[in-house]
Residue, then its C-alpha position, 0 to 999 in steps of 0.5 A: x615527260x613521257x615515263x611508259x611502264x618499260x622505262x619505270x621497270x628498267x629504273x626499279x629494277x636497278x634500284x632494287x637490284x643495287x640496293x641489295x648490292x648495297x647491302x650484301x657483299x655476296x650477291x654484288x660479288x656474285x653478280x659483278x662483272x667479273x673477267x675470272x668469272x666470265x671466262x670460267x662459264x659464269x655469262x651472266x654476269x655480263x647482264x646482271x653487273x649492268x644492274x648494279x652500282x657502287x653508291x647511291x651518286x653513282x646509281x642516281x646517274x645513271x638513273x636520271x640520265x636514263x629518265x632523260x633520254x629513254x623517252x626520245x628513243x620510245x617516241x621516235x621507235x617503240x617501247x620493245x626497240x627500247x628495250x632492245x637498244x638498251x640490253x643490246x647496248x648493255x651486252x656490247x658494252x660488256x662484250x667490248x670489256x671482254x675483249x679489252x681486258x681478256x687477259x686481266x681475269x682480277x678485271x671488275x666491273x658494274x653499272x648500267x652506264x653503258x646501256x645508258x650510253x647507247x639510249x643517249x647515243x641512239x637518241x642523238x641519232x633519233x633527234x638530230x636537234x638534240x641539244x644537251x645542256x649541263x648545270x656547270x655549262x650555260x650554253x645548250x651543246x649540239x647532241x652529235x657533238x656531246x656524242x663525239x667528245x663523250x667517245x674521244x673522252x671514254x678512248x683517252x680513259x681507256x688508255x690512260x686507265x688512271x679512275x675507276x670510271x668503265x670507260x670502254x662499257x661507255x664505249x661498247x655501249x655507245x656502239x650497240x645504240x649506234x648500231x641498233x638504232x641504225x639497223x631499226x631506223x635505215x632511213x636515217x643513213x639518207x636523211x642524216x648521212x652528215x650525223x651518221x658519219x661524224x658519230x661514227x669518227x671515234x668509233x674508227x679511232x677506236x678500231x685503229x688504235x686497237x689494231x695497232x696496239x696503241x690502246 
């Protein structure tokens, strides 16, 4: 597994980060994402919340999933393209919850996860032959198709809002690596048009659902 130094700085940044979260309530009520916050001028919040993380279970997540799957997207790109998917998907994730929930200013948030989201969502599109595999699930899933059911499962969250799990972050953020990868990567729209369209299908209901006030 090639872990380049870009990587390991994201993952200590976050440890280090979270753990003095962990510790100091004023710093985590500081830097959460924050709706109140956001909209009286305090911006960088939709940064720094994607720093910091609720428990020990919840950071190790995310850091593992990143571990994985940041790899892919250095290998077939650069280390400076993945650091651009992964803020930019942390960003749109954050944007995306801004949008949703403008009108709740008590609305919080924290966790890398969509930045994460969007290195997983940029891998898959990377390495169409991505498979995915679970220790619960024997079987290797097709990346495109862990992509797509991850997406339908945020949208559900997202309108059932019945856990404490950032559901349209997943979502802002799967389309910041989707986005990104594609306006780095423009070949991929001729050589995998099949893989850009399907990924692309709960991105759609997404914006349909909004525009009619379903979500």
């Amino acid at each position: 597994m090639d872990l380049n130094i870009f990587i390991l700085a994201i993952i200590v940044a976050n440890i280090i980060i979270s753990y003095k979260g962990f510790s100091d309530v004023y710093f985590f009520r500081k830097y959460e994402f924050h709706i109140g916050s956001i909209r009286s001028g305090d911006q960088i919040r939709m940064v720094s919340s994607g720093f910091l993380h609720g428990d020990i279970p919840h950071l190790a997540f995310n850091m593992i999933t990143l571990y994985f799957f940041a790899p892919i997207v250095c290998a077939y790109l650069s280390s400076f393209s993945f650091l651009l998917i992964y803020f930019g998907s942390l960003i749109f994730g954050s944007l995306l919850t801004l949008m949703m929930h403008k009108n709740d200013y008590s609305y919080r948030a924290i966790g890398a996860s969509g930045a994460v989201t969007g290195i997983i969502y940029s891998a898959i599109l990377l390495d169409p032959n991505l498979n995915i595999n679970f220790m619960f699930i024997p079987i290797d899933i097709p990346g495109y198709v862990f992509g797509v059911g991850y997406l339908l499962y945020s949208i559900y969250g997202m309108k059932a809002q019945n856990d404490n799990i950032g559901h349209t972050a997943h979502f802002g953020g799967a389309i910041g690596g989707y986005l990104i990868t594609l306006l780095k990567e423009p070949i991929i729209l001729t050589e995998h048009l099949f893989l850009v369209v399907v990924l692309a299908i709960p991105i759609v209901i997404l914006y349909f659902l909004t525009k009619s006030g379903k979500l």
